[in-house]
C-alpha positions, 0 to 999 in steps of 0.5 A, a space after each residue: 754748796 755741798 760743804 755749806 750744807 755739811 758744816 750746817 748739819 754738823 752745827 746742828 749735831 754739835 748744839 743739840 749734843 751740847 743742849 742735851 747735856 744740859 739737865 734741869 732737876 727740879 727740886 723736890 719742895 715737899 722733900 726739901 728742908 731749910 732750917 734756921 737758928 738765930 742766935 742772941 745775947 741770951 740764948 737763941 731761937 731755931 725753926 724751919 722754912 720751906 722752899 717753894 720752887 728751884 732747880 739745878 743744872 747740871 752740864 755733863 754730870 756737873 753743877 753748872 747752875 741753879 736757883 731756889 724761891 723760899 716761902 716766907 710766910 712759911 717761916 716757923 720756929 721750932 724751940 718753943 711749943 704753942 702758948 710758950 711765944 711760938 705764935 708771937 715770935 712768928 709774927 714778929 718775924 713776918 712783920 715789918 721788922 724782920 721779913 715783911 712777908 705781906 710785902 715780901 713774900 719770897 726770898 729768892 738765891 739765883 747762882 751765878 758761878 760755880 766751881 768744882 771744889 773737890 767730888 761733888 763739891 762745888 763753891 757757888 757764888 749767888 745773889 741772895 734777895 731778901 725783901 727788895 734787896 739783892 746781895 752776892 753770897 758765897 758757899 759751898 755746895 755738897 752734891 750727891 746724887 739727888 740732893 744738895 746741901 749746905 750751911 750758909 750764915 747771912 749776915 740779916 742787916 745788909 738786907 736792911 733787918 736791923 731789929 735789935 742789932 748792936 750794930 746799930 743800937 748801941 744801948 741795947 744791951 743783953 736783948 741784942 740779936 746777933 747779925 748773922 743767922 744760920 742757914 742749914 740746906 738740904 735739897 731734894 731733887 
């Protein structure tokens, strides 16, 4: 009995030294930056959005995890002022055609591998959600001691955002609109 005990206790040492290696950092949203650039036939448009929630776990000073809900209502462009097509576009990339942000007021990136790269560098591979669909995406992440970057390109038609793409209108000519756009990530934490 005494050596059931002694292994019981030493059950529980073990798990709650494991568990307190275990961190969540939550992330910082009023610090954190998400741009974007989506690029065209005829040039390109770039702006910002925020992120609303996430956090990242660490095991023993390591990245083991994480995730980040974005605010799609947020999404804002930045190359055009007031009265020059700012509100417009804006609009059109929250209407049903791009984001559908009344629908679908959220993107979400949950990970669900991570390895070591190199320092402080890890490559993650994650389901992205866009509207209602959900796609795995790979990239790598830099790590610092409270932050976390990244580019990440997001190829928007397999997330069914298929708005002036050549690939699927064929006749569309110079106002095609490149499938990929660009992701520009820095994490506060």
């Amino acid at each position: 009995m005494r050596n059931l005990k002694t292994i019981a206790i030493a059950l529980v040492v073990a798990l709650s030294t494991i568990t307190a290696t275990a961190q969540d950092k939550k992330i910082n949203a009023s610090k954190s930056k998400i741009s974007w650039i989506g690029e065209k036939v005829t040039g390109k448009h770039e702006g910002t959005i925020n992120v609303k929630d996430g956090v990242l776990t660490f095991k023993s000073g390591k990245l083991t995890g994480g995730n980040v809900t974005v605010d799609m209502n947020s999404i804002s462009v930045s190359d055009l002022k007031a009265g020059e097509g700012k509100e417009k576009l804006e609009g059109h990339l929250k209407a049903d055609d791009f984001f559908g942000t009344a629908t679908y007021p959220t993107a979400k990136i949950v990970f669900k591998s991570v390895k070591a790269k190199s320092a402080g560098v890890y490559t993650v591979t994650a389901d992205l959600t866009i509207k209602k669909t959900t796609k795995p995406v790979t990239f790598d992440l830099t790590v610092g001691k409270n932050s976390a970057t990244t580019t990440l390109k997001v190829d928007r038609t397999k997330y069914d955002i298929v708005y002036g793409s050549k690939s699927f209108f064929d006749s569309i000519g110079d106002k095609a609109i490149y499938d990929e756009f660009t992701l520009n990530v820095n994490l506060q934490f």
